[in-house]
N, C-alpha and C positions, 0 to 999 in steps of 0.2 A: 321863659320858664321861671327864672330867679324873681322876677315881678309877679307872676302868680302865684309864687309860692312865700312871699313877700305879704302880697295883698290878704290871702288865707291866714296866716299868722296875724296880721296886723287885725282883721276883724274878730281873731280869738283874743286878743289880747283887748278890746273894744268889748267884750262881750263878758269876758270873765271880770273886767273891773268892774263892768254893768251889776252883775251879780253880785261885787263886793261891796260897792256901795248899795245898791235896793239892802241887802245884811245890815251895811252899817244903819241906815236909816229904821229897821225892825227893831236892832238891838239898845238902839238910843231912845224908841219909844217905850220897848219891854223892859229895859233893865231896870232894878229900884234906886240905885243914887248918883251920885253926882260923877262919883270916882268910878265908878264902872262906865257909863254913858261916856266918860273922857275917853278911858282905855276904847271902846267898843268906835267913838270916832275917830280917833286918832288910826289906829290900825286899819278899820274901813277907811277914812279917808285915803291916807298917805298908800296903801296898797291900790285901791276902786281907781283915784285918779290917776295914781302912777301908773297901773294898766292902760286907762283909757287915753292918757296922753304917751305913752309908748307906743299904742296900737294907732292911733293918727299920726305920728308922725311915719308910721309903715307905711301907711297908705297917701300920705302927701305929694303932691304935684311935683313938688321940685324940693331942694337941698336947704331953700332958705326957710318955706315954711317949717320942714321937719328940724330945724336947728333950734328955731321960736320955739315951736313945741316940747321939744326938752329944757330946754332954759328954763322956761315955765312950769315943767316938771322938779327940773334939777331944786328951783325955789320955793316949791312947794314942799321938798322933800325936807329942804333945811330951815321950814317957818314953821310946818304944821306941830312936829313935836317941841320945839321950843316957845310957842303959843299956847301948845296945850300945858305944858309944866305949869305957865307963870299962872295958867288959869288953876288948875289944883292946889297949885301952893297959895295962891289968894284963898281959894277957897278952905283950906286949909288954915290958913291962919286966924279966917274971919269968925271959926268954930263954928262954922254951918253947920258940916253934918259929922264933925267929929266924933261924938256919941253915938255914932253905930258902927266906928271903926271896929273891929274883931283885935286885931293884932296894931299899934300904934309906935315902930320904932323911933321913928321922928321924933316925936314927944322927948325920948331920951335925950335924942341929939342935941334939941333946944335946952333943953334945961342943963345940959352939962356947956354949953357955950355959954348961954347965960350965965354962969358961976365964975366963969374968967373975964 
């Protein structure tokens, strides 16, 4: 009973990531700039796969597959937003698309460091 009720959860949690990422992959093609498209992968990614690697490891054969499987979640969880920062902040610095920022507090931050 506990393993089909196990197997059941683990294919919704395979299914709802499915959906988070097919999202992230719409919202990275519709969105218009850089810093959106990050937000829009980031979130789709680290939720899509953390689903989809929770729901495999539900449904794993034995103990050591599902342990891999979180490990490689657990690393994914602590790379993909620390990947995606250093990629905004390059982008950010390089003044790509600064000029369509709306609201800019950073800016402040830099120039009051810069002054010390």
């Amino acid at each position: 009973m506990f393993g089909t009720v196990l197997h059941i959860v683990g294919w919704g949690c395979i299914w709802v990531g499915t959906f988070f990422a097919m999202a992230m992959t719409v919202a990275i093609i519709r969105f218009p700039d850089a810093y959106t498209r990050l937000h829009a992968g980031t979130k789709g990614l680290t939720i899509g796969a953390g689903l989809l690697l929770m729901g495999l490891a539900m449904i794993a054969p034995d103990a050591a597959h599902a342990v891999r499987t979180l490990l490689v979640g657990l690393f994914l969880m602590i790379t993909n937003p620390i990947s995606t920062h250093a990629i905004a902040r390059s982008n950010y610095r390089t003044e790509h698309e600064r000029h369509r920022l709306v609201v800019d507090d950073y800016q402040e931050f830099l120039d009051s460091s810069d002054a010390h």
